[in-house]
Structures are given as structure tokens and as C-alpha cells.
C-alpha positions as CSV (number, residue, x, y, z in Angstrom):
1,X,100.0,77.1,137.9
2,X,97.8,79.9,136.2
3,X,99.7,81.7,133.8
4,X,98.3,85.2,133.0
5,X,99.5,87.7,130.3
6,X,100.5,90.9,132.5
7,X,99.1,94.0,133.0
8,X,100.9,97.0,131.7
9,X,101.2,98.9,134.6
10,X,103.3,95.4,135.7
11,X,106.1,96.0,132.8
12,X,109.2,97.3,134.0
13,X,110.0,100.8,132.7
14,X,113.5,99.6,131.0
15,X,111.7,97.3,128.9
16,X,109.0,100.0,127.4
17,X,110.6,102.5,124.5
18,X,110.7,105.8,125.8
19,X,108.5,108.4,123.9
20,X,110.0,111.5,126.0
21,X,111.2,112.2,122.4
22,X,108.1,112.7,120.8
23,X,106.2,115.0,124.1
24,X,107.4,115.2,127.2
25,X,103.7,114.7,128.5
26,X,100.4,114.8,127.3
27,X,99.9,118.5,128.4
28,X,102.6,119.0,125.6
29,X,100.8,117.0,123.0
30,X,97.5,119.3,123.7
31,X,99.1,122.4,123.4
32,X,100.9,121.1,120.1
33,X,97.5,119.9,118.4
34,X,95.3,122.9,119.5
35,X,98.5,125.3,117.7
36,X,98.3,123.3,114.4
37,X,94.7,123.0,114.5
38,X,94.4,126.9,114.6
39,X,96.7,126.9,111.3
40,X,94.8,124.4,109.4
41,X,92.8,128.0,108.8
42,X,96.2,129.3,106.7
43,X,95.8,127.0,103.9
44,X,93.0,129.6,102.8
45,X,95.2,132.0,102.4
46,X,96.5,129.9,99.4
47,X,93.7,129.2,97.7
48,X,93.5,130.7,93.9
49,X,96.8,131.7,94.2
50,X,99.5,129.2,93.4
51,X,100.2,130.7,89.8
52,X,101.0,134.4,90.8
53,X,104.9,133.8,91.7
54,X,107.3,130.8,92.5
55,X,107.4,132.2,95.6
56,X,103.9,132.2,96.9
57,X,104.0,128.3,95.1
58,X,106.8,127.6,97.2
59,X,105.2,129.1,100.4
60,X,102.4,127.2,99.8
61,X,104.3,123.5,99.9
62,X,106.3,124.6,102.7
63,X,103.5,125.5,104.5
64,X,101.6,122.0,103.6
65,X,104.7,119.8,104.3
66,X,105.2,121.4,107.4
67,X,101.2,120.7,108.3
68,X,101.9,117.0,107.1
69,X,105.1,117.1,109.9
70,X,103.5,117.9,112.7
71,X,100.6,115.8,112.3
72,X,102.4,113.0,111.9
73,X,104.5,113.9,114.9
74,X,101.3,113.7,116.9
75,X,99.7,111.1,115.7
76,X,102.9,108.7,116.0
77,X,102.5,109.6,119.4
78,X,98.9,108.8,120.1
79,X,98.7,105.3,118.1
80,X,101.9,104.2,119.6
81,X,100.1,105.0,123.2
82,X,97.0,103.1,122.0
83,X,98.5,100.5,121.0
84,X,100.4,100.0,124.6
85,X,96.7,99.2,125.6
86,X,93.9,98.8,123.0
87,X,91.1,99.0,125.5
88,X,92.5,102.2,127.0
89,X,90.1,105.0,126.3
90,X,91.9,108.0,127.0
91,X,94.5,107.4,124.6
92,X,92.2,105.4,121.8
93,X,90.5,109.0,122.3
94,X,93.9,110.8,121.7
95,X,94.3,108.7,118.5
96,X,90.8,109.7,117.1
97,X,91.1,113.4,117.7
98,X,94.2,113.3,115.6
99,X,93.0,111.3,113.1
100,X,90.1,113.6,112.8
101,X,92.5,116.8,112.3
102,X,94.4,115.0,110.0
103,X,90.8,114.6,107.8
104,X,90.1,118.1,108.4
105,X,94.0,119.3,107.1
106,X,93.3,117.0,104.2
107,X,90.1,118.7,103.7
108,X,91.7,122.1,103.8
109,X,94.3,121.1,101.8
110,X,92.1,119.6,99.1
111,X,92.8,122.1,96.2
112,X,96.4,122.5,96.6
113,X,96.4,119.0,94.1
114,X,94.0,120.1,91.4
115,X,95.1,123.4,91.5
116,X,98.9,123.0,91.1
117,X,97.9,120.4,88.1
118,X,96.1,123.4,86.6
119,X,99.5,125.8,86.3
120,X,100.3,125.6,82.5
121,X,103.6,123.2,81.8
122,X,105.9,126.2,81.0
123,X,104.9,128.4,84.1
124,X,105.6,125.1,86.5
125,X,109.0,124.8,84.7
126,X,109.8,127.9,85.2
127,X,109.0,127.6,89.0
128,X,111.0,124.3,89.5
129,X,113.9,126.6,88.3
130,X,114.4,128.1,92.0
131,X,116.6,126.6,93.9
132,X,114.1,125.6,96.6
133,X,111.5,124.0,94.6
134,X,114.2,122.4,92.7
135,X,115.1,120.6,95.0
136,X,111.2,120.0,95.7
137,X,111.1,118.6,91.7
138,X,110.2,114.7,92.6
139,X,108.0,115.7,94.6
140,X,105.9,118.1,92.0
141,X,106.6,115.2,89.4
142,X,104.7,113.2,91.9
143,X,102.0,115.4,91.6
144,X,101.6,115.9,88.3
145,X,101.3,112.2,87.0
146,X,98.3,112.0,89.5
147,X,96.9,114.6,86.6
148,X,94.4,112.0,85.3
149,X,92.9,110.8,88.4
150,X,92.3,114.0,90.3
151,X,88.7,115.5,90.4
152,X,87.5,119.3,90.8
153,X,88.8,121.0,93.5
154,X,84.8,120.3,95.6
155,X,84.7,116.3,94.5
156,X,88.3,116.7,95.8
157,X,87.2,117.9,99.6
158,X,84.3,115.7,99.6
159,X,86.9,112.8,99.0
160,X,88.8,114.1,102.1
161,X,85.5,114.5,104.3
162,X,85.2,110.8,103.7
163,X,88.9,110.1,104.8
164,X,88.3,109.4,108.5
165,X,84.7,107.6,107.6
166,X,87.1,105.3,105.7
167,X,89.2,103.7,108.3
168,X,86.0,102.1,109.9
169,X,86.3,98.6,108.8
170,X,90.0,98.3,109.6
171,X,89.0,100.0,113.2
172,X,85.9,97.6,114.0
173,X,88.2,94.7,112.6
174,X,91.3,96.2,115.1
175,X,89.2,96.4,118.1
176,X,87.7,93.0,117.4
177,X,90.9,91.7,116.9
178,X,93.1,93.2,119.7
179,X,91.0,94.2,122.7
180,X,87.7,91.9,122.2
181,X,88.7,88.7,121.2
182,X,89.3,85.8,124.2
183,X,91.3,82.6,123.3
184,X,91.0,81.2,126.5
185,X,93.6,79.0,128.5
186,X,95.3,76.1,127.4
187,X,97.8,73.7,129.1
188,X,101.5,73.7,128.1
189,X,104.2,70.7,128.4
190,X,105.2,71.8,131.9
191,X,101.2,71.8,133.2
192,X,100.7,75.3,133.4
193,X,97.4,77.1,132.3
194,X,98.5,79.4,129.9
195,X,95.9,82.8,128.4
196,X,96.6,81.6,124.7
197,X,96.9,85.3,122.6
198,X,98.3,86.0,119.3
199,X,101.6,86.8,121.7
200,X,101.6,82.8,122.0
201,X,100.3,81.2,119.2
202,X,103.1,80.3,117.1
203,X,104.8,79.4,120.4
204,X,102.0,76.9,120.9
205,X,102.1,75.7,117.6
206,X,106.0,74.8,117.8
207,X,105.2,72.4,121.2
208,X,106.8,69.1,120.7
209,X,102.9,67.7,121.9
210,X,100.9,67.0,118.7
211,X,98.2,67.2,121.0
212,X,98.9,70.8,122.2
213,X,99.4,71.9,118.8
214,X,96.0,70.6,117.6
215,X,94.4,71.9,121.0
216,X,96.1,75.7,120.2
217,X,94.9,75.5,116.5
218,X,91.1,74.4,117.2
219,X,90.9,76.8,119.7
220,X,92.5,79.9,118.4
221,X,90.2,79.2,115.3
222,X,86.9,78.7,117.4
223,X,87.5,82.3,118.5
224,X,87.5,83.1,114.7
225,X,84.1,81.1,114.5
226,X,81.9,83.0,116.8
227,X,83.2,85.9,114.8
228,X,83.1,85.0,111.2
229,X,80.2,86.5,110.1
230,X,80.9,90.5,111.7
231,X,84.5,90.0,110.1
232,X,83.2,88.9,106.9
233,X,81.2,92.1,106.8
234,X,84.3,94.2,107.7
235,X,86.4,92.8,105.1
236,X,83.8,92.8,102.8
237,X,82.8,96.7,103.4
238,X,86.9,97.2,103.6
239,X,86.9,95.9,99.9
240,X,84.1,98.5,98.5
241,X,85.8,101.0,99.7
242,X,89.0,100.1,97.6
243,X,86.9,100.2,95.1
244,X,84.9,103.1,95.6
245,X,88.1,105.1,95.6
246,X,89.3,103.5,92.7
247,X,86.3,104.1,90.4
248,X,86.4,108.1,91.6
249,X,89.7,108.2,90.8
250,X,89.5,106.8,87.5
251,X,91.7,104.1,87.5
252,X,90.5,100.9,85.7
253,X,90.8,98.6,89.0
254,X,91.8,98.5,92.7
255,X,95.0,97.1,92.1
256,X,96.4,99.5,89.4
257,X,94.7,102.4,92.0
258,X,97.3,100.8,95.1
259,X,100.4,100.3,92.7
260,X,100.3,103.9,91.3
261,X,101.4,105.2,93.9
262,X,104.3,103.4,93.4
263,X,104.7,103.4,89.7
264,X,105.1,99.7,89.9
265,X,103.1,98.0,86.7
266,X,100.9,94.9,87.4
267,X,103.1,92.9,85.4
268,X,105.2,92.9,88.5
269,X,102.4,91.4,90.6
270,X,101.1,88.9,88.2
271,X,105.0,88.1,87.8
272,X,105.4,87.2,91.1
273,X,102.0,84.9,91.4
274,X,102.8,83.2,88.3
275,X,106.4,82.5,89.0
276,X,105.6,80.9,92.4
277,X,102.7,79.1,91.1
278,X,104.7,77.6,88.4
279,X,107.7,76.9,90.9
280,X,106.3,74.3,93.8
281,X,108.3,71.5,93.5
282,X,110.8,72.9,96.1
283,X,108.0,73.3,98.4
284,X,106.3,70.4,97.6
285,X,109.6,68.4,98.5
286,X,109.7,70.2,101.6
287,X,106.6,69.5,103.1
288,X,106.6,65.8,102.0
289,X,110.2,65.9,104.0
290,X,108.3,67.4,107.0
291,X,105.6,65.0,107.1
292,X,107.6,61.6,107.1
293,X,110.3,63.1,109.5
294,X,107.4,63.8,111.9
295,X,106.1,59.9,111.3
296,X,102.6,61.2,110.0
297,X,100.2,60.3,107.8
298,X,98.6,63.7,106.9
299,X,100.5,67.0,107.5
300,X,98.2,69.5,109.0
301,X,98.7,73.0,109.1
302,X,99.6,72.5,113.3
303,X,102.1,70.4,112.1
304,X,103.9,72.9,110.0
305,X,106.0,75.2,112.4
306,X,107.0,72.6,114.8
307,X,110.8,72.1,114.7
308,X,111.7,69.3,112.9
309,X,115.4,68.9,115.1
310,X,114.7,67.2,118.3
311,X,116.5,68.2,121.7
312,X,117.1,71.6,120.5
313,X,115.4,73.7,123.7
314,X,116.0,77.2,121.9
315,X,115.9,80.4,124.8
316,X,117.3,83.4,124.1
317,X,116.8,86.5,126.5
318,X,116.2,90.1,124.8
319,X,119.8,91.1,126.0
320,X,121.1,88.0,124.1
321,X,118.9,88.6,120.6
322,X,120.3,92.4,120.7
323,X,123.8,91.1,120.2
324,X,123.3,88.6,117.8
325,X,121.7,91.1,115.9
326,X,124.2,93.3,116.4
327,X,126.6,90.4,116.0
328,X,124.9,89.3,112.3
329,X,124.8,93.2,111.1
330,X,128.1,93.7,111.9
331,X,129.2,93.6,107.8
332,X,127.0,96.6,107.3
333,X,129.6,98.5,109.0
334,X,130.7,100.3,112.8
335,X,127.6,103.1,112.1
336,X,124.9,100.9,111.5
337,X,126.0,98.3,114.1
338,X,127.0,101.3,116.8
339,X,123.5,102.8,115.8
340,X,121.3,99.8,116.2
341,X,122.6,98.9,119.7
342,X,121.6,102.4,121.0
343,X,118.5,102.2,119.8
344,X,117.8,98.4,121.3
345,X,119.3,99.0,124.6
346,X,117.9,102.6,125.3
347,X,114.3,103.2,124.9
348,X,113.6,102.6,120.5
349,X,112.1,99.0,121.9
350,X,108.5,98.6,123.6
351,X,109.5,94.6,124.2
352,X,107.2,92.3,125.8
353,X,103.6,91.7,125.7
354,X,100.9,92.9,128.2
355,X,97.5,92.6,128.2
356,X,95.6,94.3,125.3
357,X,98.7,95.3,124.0
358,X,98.8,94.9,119.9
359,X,99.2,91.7,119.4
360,X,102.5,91.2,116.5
361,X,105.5,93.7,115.8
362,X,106.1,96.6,113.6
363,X,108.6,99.9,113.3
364,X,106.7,103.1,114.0
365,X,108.4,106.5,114.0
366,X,107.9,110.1,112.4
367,X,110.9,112.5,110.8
368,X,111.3,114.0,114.6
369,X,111.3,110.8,116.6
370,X,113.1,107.8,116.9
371,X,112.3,104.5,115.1
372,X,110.5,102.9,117.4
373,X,109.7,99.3,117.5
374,X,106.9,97.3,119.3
375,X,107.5,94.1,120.1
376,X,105.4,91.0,122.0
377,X,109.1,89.0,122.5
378,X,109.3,85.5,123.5
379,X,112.3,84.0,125.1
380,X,111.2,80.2,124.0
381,X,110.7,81.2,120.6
382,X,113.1,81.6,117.5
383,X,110.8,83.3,115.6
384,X,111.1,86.5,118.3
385,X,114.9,86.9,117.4
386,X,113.6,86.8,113.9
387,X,111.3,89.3,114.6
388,X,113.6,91.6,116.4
389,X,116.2,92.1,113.5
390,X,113.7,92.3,110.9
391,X,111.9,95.4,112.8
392,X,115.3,96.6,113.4
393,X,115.9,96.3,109.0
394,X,112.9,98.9,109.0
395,X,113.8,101.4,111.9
396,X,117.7,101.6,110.4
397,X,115.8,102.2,107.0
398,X,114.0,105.1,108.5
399,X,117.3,105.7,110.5
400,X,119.3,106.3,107.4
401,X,116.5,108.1,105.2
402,X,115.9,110.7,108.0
403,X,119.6,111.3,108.2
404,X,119.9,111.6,104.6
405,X,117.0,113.1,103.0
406,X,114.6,116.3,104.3
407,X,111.1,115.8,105.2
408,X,109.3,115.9,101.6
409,X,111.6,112.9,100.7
410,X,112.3,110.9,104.2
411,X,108.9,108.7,103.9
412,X,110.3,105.4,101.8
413,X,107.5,103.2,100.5
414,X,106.7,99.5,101.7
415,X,107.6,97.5,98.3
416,X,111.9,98.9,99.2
417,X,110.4,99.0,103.1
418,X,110.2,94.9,103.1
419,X,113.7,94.6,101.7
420,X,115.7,95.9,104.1
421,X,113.5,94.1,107.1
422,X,114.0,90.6,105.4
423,X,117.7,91.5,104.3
424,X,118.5,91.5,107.9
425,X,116.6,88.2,108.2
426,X,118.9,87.2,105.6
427,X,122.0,88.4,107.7
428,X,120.7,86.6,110.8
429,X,120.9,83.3,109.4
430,X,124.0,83.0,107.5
431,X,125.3,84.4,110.7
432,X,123.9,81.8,113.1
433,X,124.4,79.3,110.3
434,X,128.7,80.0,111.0
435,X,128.1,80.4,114.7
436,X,126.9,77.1,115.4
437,X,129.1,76.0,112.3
438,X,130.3,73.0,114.6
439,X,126.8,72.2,115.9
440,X,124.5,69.9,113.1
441,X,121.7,70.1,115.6
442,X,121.6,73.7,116.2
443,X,122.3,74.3,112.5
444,X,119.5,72.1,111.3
445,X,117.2,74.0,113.7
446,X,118.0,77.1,112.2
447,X,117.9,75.8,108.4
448,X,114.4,74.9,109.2
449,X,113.7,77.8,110.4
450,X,114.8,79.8,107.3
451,X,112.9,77.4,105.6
452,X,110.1,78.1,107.0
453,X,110.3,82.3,107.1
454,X,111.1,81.5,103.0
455,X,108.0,79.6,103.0
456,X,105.4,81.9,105.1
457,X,107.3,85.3,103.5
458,X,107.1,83.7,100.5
459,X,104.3,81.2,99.5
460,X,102.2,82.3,101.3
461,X,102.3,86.0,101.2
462,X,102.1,85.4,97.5
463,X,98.8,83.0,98.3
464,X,97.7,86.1,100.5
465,X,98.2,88.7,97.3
466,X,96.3,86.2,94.9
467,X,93.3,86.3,97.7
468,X,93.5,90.0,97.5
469,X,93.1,90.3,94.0
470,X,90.3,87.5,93.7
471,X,88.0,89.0,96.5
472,X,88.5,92.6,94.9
473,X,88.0,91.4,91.5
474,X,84.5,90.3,93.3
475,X,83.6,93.3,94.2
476,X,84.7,95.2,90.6
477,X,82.2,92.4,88.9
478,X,79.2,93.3,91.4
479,X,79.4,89.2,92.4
480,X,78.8,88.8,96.0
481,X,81.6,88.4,98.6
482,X,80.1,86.2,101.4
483,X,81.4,84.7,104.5
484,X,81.3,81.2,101.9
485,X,82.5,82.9,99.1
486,X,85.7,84.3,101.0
487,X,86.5,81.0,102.2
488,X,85.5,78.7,99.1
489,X,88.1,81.2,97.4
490,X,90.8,80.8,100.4
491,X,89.9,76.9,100.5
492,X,90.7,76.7,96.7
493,X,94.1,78.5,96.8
494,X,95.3,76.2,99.8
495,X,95.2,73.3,97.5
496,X,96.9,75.3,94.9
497,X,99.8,76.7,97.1
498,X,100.3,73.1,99.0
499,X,99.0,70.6,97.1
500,X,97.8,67.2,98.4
501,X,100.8,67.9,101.1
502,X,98.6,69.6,103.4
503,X,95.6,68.3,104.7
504,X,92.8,71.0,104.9
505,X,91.5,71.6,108.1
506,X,87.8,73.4,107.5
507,X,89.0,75.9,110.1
508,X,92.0,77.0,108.2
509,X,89.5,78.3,105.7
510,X,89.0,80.9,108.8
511,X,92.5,82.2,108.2
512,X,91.4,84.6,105.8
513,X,89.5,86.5,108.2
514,X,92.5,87.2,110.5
515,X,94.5,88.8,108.3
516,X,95.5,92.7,109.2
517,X,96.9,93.8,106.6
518,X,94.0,92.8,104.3
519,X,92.7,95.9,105.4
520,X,95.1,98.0,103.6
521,X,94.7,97.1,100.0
522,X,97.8,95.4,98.0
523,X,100.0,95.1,100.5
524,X,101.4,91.6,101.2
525,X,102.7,91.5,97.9
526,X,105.5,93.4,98.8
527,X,106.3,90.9,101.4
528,X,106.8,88.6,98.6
529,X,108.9,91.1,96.5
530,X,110.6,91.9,99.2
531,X,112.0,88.6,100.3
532,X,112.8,88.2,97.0
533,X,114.9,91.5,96.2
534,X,116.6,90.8,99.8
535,X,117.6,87.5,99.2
536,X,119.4,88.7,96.1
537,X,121.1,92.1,97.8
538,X,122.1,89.8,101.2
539,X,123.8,87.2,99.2
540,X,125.7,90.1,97.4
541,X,127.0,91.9,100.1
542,X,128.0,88.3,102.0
543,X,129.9,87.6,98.8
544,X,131.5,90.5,97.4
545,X,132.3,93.2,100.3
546,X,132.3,96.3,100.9
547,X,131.4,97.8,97.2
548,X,128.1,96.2,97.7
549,X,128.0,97.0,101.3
550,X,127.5,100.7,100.2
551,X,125.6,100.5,97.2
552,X,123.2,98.7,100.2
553,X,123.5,102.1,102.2
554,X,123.2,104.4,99.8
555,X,119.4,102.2,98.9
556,X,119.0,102.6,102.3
557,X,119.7,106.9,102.4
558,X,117.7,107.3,99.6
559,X,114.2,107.5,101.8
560,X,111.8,108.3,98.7
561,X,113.5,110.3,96.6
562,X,112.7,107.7,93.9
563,X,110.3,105.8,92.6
564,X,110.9,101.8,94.3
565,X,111.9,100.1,91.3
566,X,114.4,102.5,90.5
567,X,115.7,102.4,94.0
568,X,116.3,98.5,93.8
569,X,118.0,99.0,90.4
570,X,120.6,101.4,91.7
571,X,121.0,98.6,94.5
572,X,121.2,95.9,91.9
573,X,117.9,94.2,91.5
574,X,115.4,94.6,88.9
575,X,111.8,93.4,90.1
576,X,110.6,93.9,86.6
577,X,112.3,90.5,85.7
578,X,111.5,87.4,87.1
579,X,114.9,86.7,88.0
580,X,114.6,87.7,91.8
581,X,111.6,85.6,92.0
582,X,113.0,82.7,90.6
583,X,116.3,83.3,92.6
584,X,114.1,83.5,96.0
585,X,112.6,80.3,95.0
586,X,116.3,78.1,94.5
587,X,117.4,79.6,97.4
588,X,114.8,77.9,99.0
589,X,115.3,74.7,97.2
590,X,118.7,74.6,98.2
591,X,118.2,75.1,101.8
592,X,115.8,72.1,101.4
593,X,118.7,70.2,100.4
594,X,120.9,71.6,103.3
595,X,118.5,70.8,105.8
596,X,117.8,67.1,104.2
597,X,121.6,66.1,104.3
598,X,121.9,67.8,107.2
599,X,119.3,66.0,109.6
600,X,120.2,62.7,107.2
């Protein structure tokens, strides 16, 4: 039997999220984009002027934040429609129109910046004194610390000509990735000729048949190798431009330019790879535990998701995941649960995979639409439960901070955004860890699965974040960055993350070159944080109630009204120490030992 991934005119309308709340149709969208685009011209009116009143100051941010609004109400729109089918032309042309407005508001809107850094210190005081723009005050602070690493008001519009120009390695890599790229068709247990996608992989690599994993590995990766050389040259071209905007801007390196923005010190990055790095054992145990229990005599990396609990045939329909989700969230209390479930069962959810769909999962919204969530869901496959609550940790993030904060503060950064994601994770399995309570299969199953999320959100996000600072580093030294560079660099930091516990497969050197979020610069680290600061916040609120519970909330109302450190410490965390880290890491250990007595 030929088993084909469906087309999307083949998806049943229930199980698509309904964007009637962004545009009613795409008639609506046009007439939306050609107003706005006529008041892009108003930000001249502007110009020059920003230090005659508080008023005309105020005028002018209002009139820029409400620019910034309904752009990003459009384009949610178009790349959530793009991404429903990535060869789809119409709508990959919707997406490039907007994107190409939003460069030309930027451009517009290039001397609001320098010029609002050039009001003396008294007279901006003096403005943040109305009650508007007091309430607007984080938001000018923001502003203002940018002071040293903003250019004249010309270098400034040049900058935001470029904006669109930017995007093109992340773009060629996208459409390589999601709309070009064939895996082919491999055979599963039951004899079926299955399309193997990114939808599938990790399926494939959890078969019971060694020999399917291998054949799933070898061949997802050969795809990779009639590529490597044109993704090389993306990520390579990616990585200059990191640096490009870096050096304009001033700052002394790429990563100090991505965790600015922020206000996170690299002493919190170079915490996190040296506590891991100096922490293995736990992982080292683990892996050694894996390999004997499967009877091998190397570990490869196909051998490393594959349950290690026989006879545990895990299938779980969507309709089943939403109420165990709703099931393991319900100690967040009757409006977050009551929330969630309307927003899974009624149109927040695009759920299963068609063809040229984007291939993973993410949460996707604006300040006037739902959170949506995109989704490839498997029933066979743990990992799509998983999935499910951790996008639903994002969209009731964004839930919470639109309810709670207006639009200049609603827009939370990803370093808090990857805590409340793997928080839920966190949820999830204490909660099917007391549900199958009386079941040492099903609980083993689901310790090794927690294992395993600790070890990929982990380990290897943090091997990921060391990549990303070694390849940029590269570039800031003029060395070169091949295709052998990249993975004599990736080959070097597998041996240093896994040891002699995992045999190298040359192909997993390949790895590197698949990575999406590579093309937005710093950004797995947070993953790493994240899991981290979660781990620490869940095993509160399990432990001590409902105190905790709503110092958890009120992190979650708080959008980005504050810097992400200081959000964490009013939750109870400080990612300045290494304390989290370290706490992450003997979580993991003792989950180890859970799972060993367990399956002993």
C-alpha cells in the first residue's frame, strides 16, 4: 500500500484553525494593506519635530505603534497562509508584498530612533510626565539605551532599505527546506510505502526495526547531501549578515548585538555552556543505559529516540491529547484550562500535515488575532502530544499578555517565551507519570521520554548555541566558514556533548545544515534557558500551590513590560546563577535513576 502525504485541499475544514479572525477574505486583506500603505506617507509629518511638545511626541509613537499593529496584523495573516502550502504562489506573493511594506514603514520610520535619542535628558523627562507617555516609559527606556548603537538618521534608512534584502538566506534555506526537498519513500513495519518528510522522521526513527531506523536516517541525510554545498552558502551568507549588522551597530560581537535586546549579559550564555559541559555524567549514564538495554555494541544517533519499553504501542487521537492537556494544566486554574480547550477544539489549531505544509510546529498570532498554532500531529507518536501542550504554553503566554498588557507591551521575548512552552511539558509528564501510576510499562515509556525532551531541549540545544557562537566567531576573525569547516566544528562538538557513547555517523555531521533556527542568530539558547527556568517554576507550583500558581500567572500577564531576567525573578528564578542550570541537569539525573529502577 502507497502511503502519500495529502494534499491540502484533502484536509477537513474542522481540523484547519480558522483565520476568519484575522480577514474575512483576501479582498479584506487588500483593502487593509493598500489603507496603511497610503499612511506610511504620515510619518513625514513627524520628522524634525518630536521636541516641540509632549504632545506632538506622543502623537508620533501612537502613530508608529499603531503602523507596527496593523502590519503585523497582515502579515500574521499571509505567512500563516504560506505556510499552509509553501509552494503556493499566490499567497508566498501575499507574504512578500507585506514583508516589503513592512521595509518600507521601517524605512519611513527610520528617524523616529535617532531623533527621539537626540531630545535633551530633562525635556524627555519632562515628557514621560504625561500620563500617556508614562505609561509609554519602558518603552522610551528601551529606546534610549539603544543610544550608543544608533547611526545618523540617513545610515539609519539605509539600514532599513536593507531589511527585506536581509531575510534572503533564511528564505532560499525555507524554500529549500520546505517546498524543494524530496526524501523519497520508505517501508514501515506494516509494508506500506510511506513519503518519508520531516512530518515522519522522528516517527521513523522510534520504529522497533533497527533496520528502518538506519534506512530513515541514511536517507533523510542523503537529501541533505545533494544539498550541502547551497546550504552551506546560505548559512554561511546568514552569518555575515549577523555580523554586518553587528559591526554597524557598534557592538563588539554578534552575540552581545542578539542579547541586547534583551539585556541579558553573555555571562548568562557562557554560564549555561559551561555548566552543561562540566555536568555529563548524568548523560553519559544514560546513554550507556540505552545502549546495553538495546543489546548493542555502538549506539548510533538512530538508535537514540527509539523507546526503550517494549510492548508499549502508544496512539493517541488529537481529541484525546486536547484533554490530557487540558487534564495536566488543570493546576493552573478553571481560566487557563476553560481558555485552552476553546482554543484547541474551535479553530486556534491548523493540526495535521499536508503536502508542502511547514514541516514542525510553532504558535503564531498578532495583538488582534488568536494564538494560533500549526501543527503536523501524529497519532503513533508521543512526541506530538508533547508538541501540542508545549505550543499551547506559548499561545496561553500570548493569551494572557494580550489580555493584560496594551499593544506597546503585549510582544514577550523568546528567552521568558521558552519557559512557559517547556513548563507545560513539565506539567504533562508529572501528570501522565500519576495517571498511569499503576502501569510500570506505560510509566517507563513516559520517563524515557522526558528523558529524552531533557536531553534534546537540553544538551543539545546547548551543543546547538556553542555551534552558533563558534561559526560566528569565524566570521568576526575573517577565517573561512566552509562546508568542511561547519562540519569539522559540528563533528568536534558531538564528541564533546556525547562522548565515546555515541558512535559518529559522517552524515550526522550534516545535521548542522538542517537547522532553522540557525537562521535567526542566538536563539536556541533560550531553549536551553528555558528548560531550565521551567523545570525550576513547574516543580514549584506542583509542590507548593496556589501562591506559586499566581506568581506563574502574573509572569505569564506581564507580556514585555520587563526586561526577561527580571520577569523570571519576580517568578522565582534567577538565570544569572547557575543554579537553574545545575537544577535542570539533577532533574535529569534523577529521572535516569527512575527510569533505571523502573525498567530493572
Amino acid at each position: 500500500m502507497l502511503e502519500r502525504i495529502p494534499e491540502r485541499k484533502d484536509i477537513p475544514e474542522k481540523h484547519k484553525w480558522d483565520l476568519l479572525h484575522l480577514f474575512s477574505s483576501e479582498d479584506h486583506w487588500n483593502s487593509l494593506f493598500e489603507e496603511i500603505e497610503k499612511e506610511i506617507g504620515r510619518y513625514g509629518s513627524f520628522k524634525g519635530r518630536l521636541s516641540e511638545s509632549a504632545e506632538l511626541f506622543r502623537e508620533a509613537v501612537e502613530f508608529d505603534l499603531f503602523i507596527s499593529r496593523t502590519i503585523d496584523r497582515l502579515f500574521t495573516y499571509a505567512h500563516l497562509k504560506s505556510d499552509e502550502d509553501t509552494t503556493n504562489q499566490f499567497y508566498l506573493g501575499m507574504l512578500q508584498r507585506i514583508m516589503n511594506l513592512a521595509t518600507r514603514a521601517s524605512e519611513s520610520a527610520s528617524y523616529l530612533t535617532p531623533e527621539i535619542q537626540s531630545i535633551p535628558d530633562d525635556l524627555i523627562a519632562g515628557y514621560c510626565e504625561d500620563p500617556v507617555i508614562q505609561k509609554l516609559s519602558f518603552y522610551v527606556q528601551k529606546i534610549l539605551r539603544y543610544k550608543p548603537h544608533t547611526l545618523s538618521p540617513e545610515s539609519e534608512r539605509i539600514l532599513a532599505m536593507s531589511g527585506e534584502m536581509s531575510h534572503a538566506s533564511s528564505a532560499i534555506f525555507s524554500q529549500l527546506d520546505n517546498a524543494d526537498i524530496s526524501f523519497g519513500f520508505i517501508t514501515d513495519e506494516r509494508g506500506n510505502e510511506v513519503e518519508l518528510s520531516h512530518g515522519n522522521f522522528s516517527s521513523f526513527l522510534q520504529s522497533r526495526s533497527r533496520e528502518i531506523r538506519k534506512k530513515a536516517f541514511f536517507q533523510y541525510y542523503k537529501a541533505y547531501e545533494a544539498h550541502k554545498n547551497s546550504i552551506a552558502a546560505a548559512l554561511l551568507y546568514s552569518n555575515k549578515r549577523d555580523s554586518f549588522y553587528a559591526r554597524a551597530r557598534k557592538f563588539e560581537s554578534c552575540r552581545k548585538a542578539s542579547l541586547f535586546s534583551d539585556n541579558v549579559p553573555v555571562e548568562v550564555y557562557d554560564n549555561l555552556i559551561g555548566t552543561v559541559k562540566d555536568n555529563p555524567a548524568p548523560l553519559y549514564r544514560y546513554l550507556d543505559f540505552r545502549k546495553r538495554s538495546l543489546g548493542l555494541e555502538e549506539l548510533h544517533f538512530y538508535d537514540t529516540y527509539v523507546p526503550l519499553v517494549k510492548d508499549i504501542d502508544f496512539v493517541m487521537p488529537y481529541e484525546e491529547a486536547v484533554e490530557v492537556c487540558l487534564s495536566a494544566c488543570a493546576v493552573l486554574g478553571e481560566e487557563y484550562v476553560d481558555t485552552l480547550k476553546r482554543g484547541l477544539t474551535s479553530g486556534w489549531v491548523d493540526r495535521y500535515e499536508n503536502r508542502a505544509k511547514r514541516s514542525g510546529a510553532y504558535s503564531s498570532g498578532c495583538y488582534d488575532s488568536p494564538p494560533y498554532i500549526l501543527m503536523n500531529y501524529k497519532d503513533d507518536n508521543i512526541n506530538s502530544l508533547y508538541t501540542l501542550i508545549h505550543e499551547s504554553g506559548h499561545s496561553m503566554h500570548s493569551w494572557y499578555s494580550n489580555k493584560n498588557q496594551t499593544y506597546a507591551y503585549h510582544d514577550y521575548t523568546i528567552f521568558v517565551a521558552e519557559v512557559a512552552s517547556t513548563f507545560n511539558e513539565t506539567l504533562l509528564s508529572s501528570h501522565l507519570l500519576n495517571k498511569y501510576a499503576s502501569d510500570p510499562g506505560m510509566q517507563a515509556y513516559i520517563l524515557n521520554r522526558e528523558i529524552d525532551n531533557i536531553r534534546a531541549t537540553l544538551f543539545r540545544q546547548c551543543m546547538f548555541a556553542e555551534f552558533e557562537k563558534l561559526t560566528h566567531q569565524a566570521v568576526e576573525e575573517n577565517s573561512p566558514l566552509t562546508l568542511d569547516v561547519m562540519r569539522d566544528r559540528y563533528r568536534d562538538l558531538l564528541k564533546t556533548y556525547f562522548g565515546d557513547s555515541l558512535a559518529i555517523d559522517e552524515e550526522l555531521t550534516l545535521e548542522c545544515l538542517r537547522i532553522p533556527h540557525f537562521y535567526s542568530p542566538f536563539y536556541v539558547y533560550k531553549y536551553a534557558t528555558g528548560v531550565s527556568a521551567a523545570v525550576a517554576l513547574a516543580r514549584r507550583v506542583l509542590a507548593q500551590g496556589t501562591e506559586t500558581r499566581d506568581a506563574y500567572l502574573h509572569f505569564l500577564s506581564l507580556g514585555g513590560s520587563r526586561f526577561p531576567l527580571d520577569e523570571l525573578r519576580e517568578a522565582g528564578v534567577d538565570m544569572l546563577r547557575p543554579e537553574p542550570i545545575k537544577g535542570a541537569i539533577s532533574y535529569f539525573s534523577e529521572l535516569v535513576d527512575e527510569f533505571m529502577r523502573t525498567v530493572s
